[in-house]
C-alpha positions in Angstrom: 18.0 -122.8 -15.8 20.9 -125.3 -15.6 21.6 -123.9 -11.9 17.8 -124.5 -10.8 17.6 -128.0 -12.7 20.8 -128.8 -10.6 19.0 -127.6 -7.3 15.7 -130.1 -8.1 18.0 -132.9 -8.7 19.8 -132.3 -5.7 16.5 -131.8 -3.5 15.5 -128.4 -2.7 15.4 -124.9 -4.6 16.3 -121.4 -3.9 13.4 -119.4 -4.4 13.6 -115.7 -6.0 13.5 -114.2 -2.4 16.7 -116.8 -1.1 14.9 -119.1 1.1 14.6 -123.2 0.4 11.9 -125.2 -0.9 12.5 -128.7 -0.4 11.3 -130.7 -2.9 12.0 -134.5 -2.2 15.0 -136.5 0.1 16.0 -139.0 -2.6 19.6 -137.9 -2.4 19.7 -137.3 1.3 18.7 -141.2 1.6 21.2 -142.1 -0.9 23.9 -140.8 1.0 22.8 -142.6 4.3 22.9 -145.7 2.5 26.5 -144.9 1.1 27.4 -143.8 4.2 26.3 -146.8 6.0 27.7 -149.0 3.7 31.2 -147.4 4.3 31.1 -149.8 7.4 32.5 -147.2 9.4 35.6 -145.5 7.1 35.1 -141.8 6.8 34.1 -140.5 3.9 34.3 -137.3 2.1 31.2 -135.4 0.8 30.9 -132.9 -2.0 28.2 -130.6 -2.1 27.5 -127.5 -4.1 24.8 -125.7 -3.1 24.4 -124.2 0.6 20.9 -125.7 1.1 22.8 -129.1 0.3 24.8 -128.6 3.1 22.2 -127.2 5.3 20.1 -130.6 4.5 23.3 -132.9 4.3 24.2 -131.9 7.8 20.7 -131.8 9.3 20.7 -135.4 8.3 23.7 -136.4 9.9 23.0 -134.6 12.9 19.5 -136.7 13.2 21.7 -139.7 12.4 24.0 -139.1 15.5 26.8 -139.3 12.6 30.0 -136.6 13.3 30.7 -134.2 10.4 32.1 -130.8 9.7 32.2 -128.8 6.8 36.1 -128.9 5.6 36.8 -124.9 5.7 39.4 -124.4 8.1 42.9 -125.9 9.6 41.3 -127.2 12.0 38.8 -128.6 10.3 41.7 -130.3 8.0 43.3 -131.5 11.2 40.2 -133.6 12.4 40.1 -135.6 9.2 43.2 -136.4 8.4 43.5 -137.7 11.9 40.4 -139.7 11.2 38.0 -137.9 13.9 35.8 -137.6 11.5 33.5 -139.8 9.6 31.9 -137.5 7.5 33.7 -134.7 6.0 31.9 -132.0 3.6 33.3 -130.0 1.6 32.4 -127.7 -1.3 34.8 -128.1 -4.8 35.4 -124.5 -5.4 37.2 -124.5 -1.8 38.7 -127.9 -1.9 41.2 -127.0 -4.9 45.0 -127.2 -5.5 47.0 -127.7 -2.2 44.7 -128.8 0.0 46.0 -132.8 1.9 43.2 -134.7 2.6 44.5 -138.0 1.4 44.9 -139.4 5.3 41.4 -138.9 6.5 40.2 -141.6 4.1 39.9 -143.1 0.5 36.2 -142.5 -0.1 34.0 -139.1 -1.7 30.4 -139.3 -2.6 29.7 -136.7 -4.9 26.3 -135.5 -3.8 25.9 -132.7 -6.7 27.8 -132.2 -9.0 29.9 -129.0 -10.5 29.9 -128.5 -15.0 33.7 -127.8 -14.0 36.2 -131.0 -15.1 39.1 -129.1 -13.1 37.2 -128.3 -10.0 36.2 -132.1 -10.4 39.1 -133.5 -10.8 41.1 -131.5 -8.5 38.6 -132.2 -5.8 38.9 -135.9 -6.4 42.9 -135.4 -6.2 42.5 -134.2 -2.3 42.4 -137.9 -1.4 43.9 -139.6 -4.4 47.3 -138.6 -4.1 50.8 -138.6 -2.7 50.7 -140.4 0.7 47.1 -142.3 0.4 47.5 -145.5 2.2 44.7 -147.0 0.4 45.5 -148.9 -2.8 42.5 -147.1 -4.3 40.0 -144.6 -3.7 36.6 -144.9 -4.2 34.8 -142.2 -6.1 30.8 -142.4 -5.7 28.3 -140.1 -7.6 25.1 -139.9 -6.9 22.7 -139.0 -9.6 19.4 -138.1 -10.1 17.5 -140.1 -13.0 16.4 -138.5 -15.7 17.8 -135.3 -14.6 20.6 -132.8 -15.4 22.7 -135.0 -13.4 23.0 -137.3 -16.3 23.9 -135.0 -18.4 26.6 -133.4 -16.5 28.4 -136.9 -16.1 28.2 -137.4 -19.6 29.6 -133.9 -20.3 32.4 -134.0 -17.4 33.3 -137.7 -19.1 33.9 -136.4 -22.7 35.9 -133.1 -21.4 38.0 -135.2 -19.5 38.6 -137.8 -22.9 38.9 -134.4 -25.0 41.5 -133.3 -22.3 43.3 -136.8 -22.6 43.3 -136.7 -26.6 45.2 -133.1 -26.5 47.7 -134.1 -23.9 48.3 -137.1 -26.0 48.7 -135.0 -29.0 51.1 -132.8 -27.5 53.1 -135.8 -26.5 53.5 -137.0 -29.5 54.5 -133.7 -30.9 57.3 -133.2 -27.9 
């Protein structure tokens, strides 16, 4: 249920025999608009379902905008030596290791994963060790009234469990 909930919010369901439903383009437009107001710096995009990436791109494709999907050396190469405005990639494959930090400073989290260390981590691809940006800019967007909300709240509380036991431990070292 949480899985289908996270589809709808997102735009577009899988349907028992695999194909897509769209259901609406709220997200899609969103994006353009974040994208657009990026004035030009490339951005990062996270996605978690496939049709998200089959709609993401189809969008930037009608938008004239350059993207790839981040899955390859190559594809690594391009961003980092900002060819690419739009970069997308998936958290479960951008995870420990991976140096995205010179393409750009900005991800726009178009769905959203339950998973604090597949967040986290995939936020640490550009905040890290050689960013020349004094900050990075993290961007979610979320559905109203939708699971969306609820995963937010839930990835916000794991991470300020996480804190409290790290601090703990501290304090017992």
């Amino acid at each position: 249920l949480s899985g289908k909930l996270c589809q709808l919010a997102n735009g577009a369901i899988y349907t028992d025999d695999g194909d897509t439903v769209a259901i609406h383009d709220r997200k899609l437009d969103a994006l353009e608009d974040l994208i657009e107001a990026a004035n030009g710096k490339p951005v990062l995009v996270a996605y978690w379902f496939r049709h998200d990436l089959a709609r993401i791109s189809e969008r930037l494709q009608k938008l004239h905008i350059p993207s790839t999907q981040i899955d390859s050396p190559e594809s690594i190469r391009k961003w980092n030596a900002g060819e690419l405005p739009v970069a997308l990639v998936h958290p479960a494959s951008a995870g420990h290791g991976l140096n995205l930090q010179s393409g750009g400073s900005a991800i726009i989290w178009f769905g959203l994963t339950w998973s604090l260390e597949l967040y986290q981590q995939t936020n640490a691809r550009l905040w890290r060790q050689g960013q020349k940006a004094e900050t990075v800019i993290l961007h979610h967007i979320i559905a109203k009234d939708t699971i969306d909300e609820r995963i937010m709240k839930a990835l916000s509380e794991k991470d300020k469990t996480q804190a409290a036991l790290i601090d703990a431990v501290k304090a017992n070292l």
